[in-house]
C-alpha positions in Angstrom: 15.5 5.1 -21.1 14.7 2.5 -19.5 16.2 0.9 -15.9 15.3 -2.0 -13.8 17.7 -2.5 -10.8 17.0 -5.4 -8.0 18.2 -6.6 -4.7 18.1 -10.4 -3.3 19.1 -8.6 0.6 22.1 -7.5 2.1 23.6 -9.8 4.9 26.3 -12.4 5.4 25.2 -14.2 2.7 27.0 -18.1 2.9 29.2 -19.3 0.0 26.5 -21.8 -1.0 24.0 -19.2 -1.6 26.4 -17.3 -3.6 25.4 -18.8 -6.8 21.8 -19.1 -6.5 21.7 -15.4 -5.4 23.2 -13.8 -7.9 21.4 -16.4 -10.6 18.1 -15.1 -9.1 18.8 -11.6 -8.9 19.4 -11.9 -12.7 16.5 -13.1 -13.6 14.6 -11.1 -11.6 16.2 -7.8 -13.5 15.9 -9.4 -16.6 12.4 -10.1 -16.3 11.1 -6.5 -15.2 13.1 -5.4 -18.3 11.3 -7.7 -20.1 7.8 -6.2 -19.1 9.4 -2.4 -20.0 10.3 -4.0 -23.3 6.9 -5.3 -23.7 5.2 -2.2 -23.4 4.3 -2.7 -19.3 4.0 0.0 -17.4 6.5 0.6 -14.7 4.9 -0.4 -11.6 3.9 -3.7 -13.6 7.6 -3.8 -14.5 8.8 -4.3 -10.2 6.3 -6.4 -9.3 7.4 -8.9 -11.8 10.9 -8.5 -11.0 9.8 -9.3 -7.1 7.5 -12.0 -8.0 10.6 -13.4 -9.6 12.7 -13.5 -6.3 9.2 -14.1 -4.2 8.8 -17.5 -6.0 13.0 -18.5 -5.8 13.3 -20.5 -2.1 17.3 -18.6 -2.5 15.6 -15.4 -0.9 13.8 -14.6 2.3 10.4 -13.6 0.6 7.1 -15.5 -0.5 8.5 -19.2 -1.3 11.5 -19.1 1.2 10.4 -16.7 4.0 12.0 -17.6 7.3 9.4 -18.3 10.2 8.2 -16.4 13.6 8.7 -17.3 16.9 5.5 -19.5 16.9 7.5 -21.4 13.8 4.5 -19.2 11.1 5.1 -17.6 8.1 4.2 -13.8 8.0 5.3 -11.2 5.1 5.5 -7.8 4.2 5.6 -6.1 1.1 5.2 -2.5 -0.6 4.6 -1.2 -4.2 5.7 2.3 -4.6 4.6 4.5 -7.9 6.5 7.7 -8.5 4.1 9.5 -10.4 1.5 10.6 -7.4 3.3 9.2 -4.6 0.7 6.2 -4.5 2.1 3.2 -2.5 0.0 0.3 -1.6 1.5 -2.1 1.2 0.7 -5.6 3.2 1.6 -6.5 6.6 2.0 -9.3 8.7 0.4 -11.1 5.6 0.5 -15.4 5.6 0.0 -18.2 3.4 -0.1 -16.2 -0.3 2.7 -17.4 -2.6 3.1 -13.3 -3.7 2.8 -10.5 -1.1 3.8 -8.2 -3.7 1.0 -9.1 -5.8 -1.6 -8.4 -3.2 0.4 -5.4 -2.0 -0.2 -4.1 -5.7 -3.6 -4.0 -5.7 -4.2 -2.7 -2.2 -2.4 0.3 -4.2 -5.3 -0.2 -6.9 -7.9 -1.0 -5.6 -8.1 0.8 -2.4 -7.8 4.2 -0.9 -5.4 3.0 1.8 -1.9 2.6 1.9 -1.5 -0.6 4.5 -3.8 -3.9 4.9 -2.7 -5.9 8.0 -2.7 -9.5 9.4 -6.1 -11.2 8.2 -7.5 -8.2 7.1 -4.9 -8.2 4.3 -5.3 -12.4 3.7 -9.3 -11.6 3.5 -8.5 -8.6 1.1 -6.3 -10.8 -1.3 -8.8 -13.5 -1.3 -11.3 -11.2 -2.7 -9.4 -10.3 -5.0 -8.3 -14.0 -6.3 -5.2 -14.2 -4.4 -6.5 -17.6 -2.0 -4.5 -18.9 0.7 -1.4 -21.5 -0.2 -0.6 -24.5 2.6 2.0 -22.9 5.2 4.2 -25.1 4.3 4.4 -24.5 1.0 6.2 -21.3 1.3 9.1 -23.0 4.1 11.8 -24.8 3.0 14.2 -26.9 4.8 16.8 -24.3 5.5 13.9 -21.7 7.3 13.0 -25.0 9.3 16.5 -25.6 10.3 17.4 -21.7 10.8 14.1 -22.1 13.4 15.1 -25.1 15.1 18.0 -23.7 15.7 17.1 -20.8 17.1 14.5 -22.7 19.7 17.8 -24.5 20.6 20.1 -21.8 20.9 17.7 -20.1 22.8 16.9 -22.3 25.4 20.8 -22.6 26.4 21.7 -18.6 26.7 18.4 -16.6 27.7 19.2 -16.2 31.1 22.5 -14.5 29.9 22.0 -12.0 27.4 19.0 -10.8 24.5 19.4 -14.0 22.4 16.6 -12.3 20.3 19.9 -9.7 19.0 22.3 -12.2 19.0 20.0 -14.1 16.4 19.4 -11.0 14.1 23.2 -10.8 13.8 23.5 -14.4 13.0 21.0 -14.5 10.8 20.0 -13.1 6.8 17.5 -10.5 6.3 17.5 -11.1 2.5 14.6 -9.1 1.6 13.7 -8.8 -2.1 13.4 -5.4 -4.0 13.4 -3.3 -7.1 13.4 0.1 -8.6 13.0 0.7 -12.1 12.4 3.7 -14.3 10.6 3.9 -17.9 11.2 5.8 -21.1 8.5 8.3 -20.1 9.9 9.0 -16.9 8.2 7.4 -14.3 9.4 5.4 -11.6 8.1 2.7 -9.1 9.3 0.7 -6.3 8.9 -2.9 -4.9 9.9 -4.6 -2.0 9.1 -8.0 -0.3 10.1 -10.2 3.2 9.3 -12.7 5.3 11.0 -10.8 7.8 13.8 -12.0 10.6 13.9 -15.6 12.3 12.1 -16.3 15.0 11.0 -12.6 15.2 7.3 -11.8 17.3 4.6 -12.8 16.2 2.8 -9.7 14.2 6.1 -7.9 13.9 6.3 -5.5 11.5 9.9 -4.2 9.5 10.8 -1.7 7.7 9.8 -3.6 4.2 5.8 -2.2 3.8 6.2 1.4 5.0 6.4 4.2 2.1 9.9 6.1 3.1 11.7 3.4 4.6 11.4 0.0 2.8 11.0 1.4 -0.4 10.2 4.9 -1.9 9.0 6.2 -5.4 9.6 9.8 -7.0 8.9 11.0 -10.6 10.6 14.2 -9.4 13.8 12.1 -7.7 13.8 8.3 -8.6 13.0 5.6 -6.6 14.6 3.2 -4.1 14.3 -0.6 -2.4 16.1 -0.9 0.7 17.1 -4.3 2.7 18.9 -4.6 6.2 18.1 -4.2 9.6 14.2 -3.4 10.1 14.3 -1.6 13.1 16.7 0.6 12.2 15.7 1.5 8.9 12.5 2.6 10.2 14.1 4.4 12.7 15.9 6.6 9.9 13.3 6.4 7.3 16.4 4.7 5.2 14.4 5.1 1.5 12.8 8.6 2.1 16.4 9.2 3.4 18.5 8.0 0.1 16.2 10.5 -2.3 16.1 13.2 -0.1 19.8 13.1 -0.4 19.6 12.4 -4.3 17.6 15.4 -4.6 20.3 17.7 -3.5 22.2 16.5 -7.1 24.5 13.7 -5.1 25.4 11.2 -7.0 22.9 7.8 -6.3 25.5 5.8 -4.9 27.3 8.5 -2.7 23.9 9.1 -1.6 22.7 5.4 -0.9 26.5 5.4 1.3 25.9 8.5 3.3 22.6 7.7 4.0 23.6 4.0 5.3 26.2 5.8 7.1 23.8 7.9 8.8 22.4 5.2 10.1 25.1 3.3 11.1 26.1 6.3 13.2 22.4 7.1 14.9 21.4 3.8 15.5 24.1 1.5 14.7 21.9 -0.4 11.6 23.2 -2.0 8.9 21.8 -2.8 5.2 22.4 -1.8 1.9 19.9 -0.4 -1.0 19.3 -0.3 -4.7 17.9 3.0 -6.4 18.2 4.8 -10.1 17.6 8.3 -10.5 15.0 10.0 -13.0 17.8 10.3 -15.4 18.7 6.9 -15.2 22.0 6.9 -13.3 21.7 3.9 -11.2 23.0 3.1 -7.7 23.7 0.5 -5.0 25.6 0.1 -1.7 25.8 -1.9 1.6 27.1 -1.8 5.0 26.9 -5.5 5.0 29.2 -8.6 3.6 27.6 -9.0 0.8 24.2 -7.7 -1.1 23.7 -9.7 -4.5 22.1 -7.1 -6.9 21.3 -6.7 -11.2 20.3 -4.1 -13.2 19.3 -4.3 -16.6 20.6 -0.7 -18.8 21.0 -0.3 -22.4 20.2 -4.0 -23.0 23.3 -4.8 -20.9 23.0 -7.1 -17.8 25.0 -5.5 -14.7 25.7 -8.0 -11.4 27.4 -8.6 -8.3 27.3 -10.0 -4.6 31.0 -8.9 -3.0 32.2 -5.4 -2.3 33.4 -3.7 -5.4 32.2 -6.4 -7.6 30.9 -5.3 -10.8 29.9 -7.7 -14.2 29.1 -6.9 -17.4 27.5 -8.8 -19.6 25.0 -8.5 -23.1 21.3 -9.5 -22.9 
């Protein structure tokens, strides 16, 4: 059996989004199918499915990716395979259209799990992965989201941590995937440009092994989007398959394990996941989380709470 299941972030996403969300999230799932289909392995399989939703400016990842304090561009991103529990991640990462991409062969070409900052630039440009223009990856809305911030700033900081009042105000639509193959193993992706107007060099939940993202032969694998801080804090992914493993159903265990976080450290998110047999799973503790999956050559979708479409390949 094949499964390919992908995220475009779960947050307030705005009406106008709505459309170009869920258009991209299909694409995305169709296109990691695609590679399954085509006799790619299943690590190949998620990072084409990311790359997708990295190159789409609907999404806060690659193209898109919302800007730092200091108004730069700096992403994160994870590749996760189930087989051996090999992950490969990036960090803090700037001006490379495909985080993913260079993520991927840190877990190929490296015995370590994270690059960082310009170690990880210097890594993918050995590897044929050259810096892009900033500004290439920032489009109008990330600029405005910004400006705005600098603005709104300016007028409050003397009352309260404007910093939090921005995170709730603002999308953390990172990008993910979790897909599973007919031989039975699994991988993970996940991507971000992280939160606007966040510190320079700070680091979510997106590259670590366990919490942005997790990958288990034995279990199944996961993609998780929300609130960085606190899905660190909970190790959300490692979380979700620990649960899994105890034979809960994937999305009961994707909703008690967002509730558990909700209730230790008052985060919010949501998550994607299928299970070694196939079953697949998503939730959110947000407004919306548009997500896909591609099963038995049907195309699954949705952005709202309890929405579910069906339609043939």
């Amino acid at each position: 059996m094949e499964v390919v299941v992908v995220h475009g972030g779960a947050w307030d996403v705005p009406e106008p989004l709505w459309e170009a969300s869920l258009e991209g999230v299909k694409a995305a799932a169709r296109r990691g199918h695609q590679v399954l289909r085509g006799g790619g392995s299943v690590v190949e399989a998620v990072e084409a499915a990311v790359v997708v939703l990295e190159d789409n400016p609907a999404f806060d990842a690659g193209t898109g990716s919302v800007l730092t304090l200091d108004g730069e561009v700096e992403m994160d991103a994870l590749v996760m395979s189930g087989a051996r529990l090999r992950a490969g991640a990036v960090a803090a990462i700037r001006s490379v259209a495909n985080p993913v991409k260079v993520a991927r062969l840190v877990l190929e070409k490296t015995p370590h799990v994270m690059l960082a900052g310009s170690g990880a630039n210097q890594f993918a440009a050995a590897h044929g992965h050259p810096q892009v223009p900033p500004h290439t990856l920032v489009t109008p809305h990330a600029r405005r989201e910004w400006e705005t911030f600098k603005k709104f700033s300016k007028s409050v900081d003397s009352l309260f941590n404007v910093l939090h009042v921005q995170q709730q105000r603002s999308g953390h639509d990172t990008v993910g995937c979790a897909a599973l193959d007919s031989l039975g193993h699994t991988a993970a992706a996940t991507s971000t440009g992280g939160i606007t107007a966040k510190m320079p060099g700070r680091v979510g939940d997106t590259p670590v092994p366990g919490a942005g993202g997790y990958a288990d032969d034995q279990v199944g694998a996961v993609s998780t989007t929300g609130h960085g801080e606190a899905i660190l804090r909970v190790c959300l992914a490692r979380h979700i398959t620990a649960t899994m493993a105890t034979g809960v159903p994937v999305s009961a265990s994707i909703e008690s394990s967002l509730e558990h976080m909700a209730q230790r450290v008052a985060g919010c998110g949501g998550a994607v996941a299928v299970s070694r047999e196939g079953e697949v799973g998503m939730a959110f503790s947000t407004p919306r989380m548009p997500w896909a999956y591609v099963k038995h050559r049907r195309l699954h979708y949705g952005i709202h709470p309890g929405q579910h479409v069906e339609e043939d390949l």
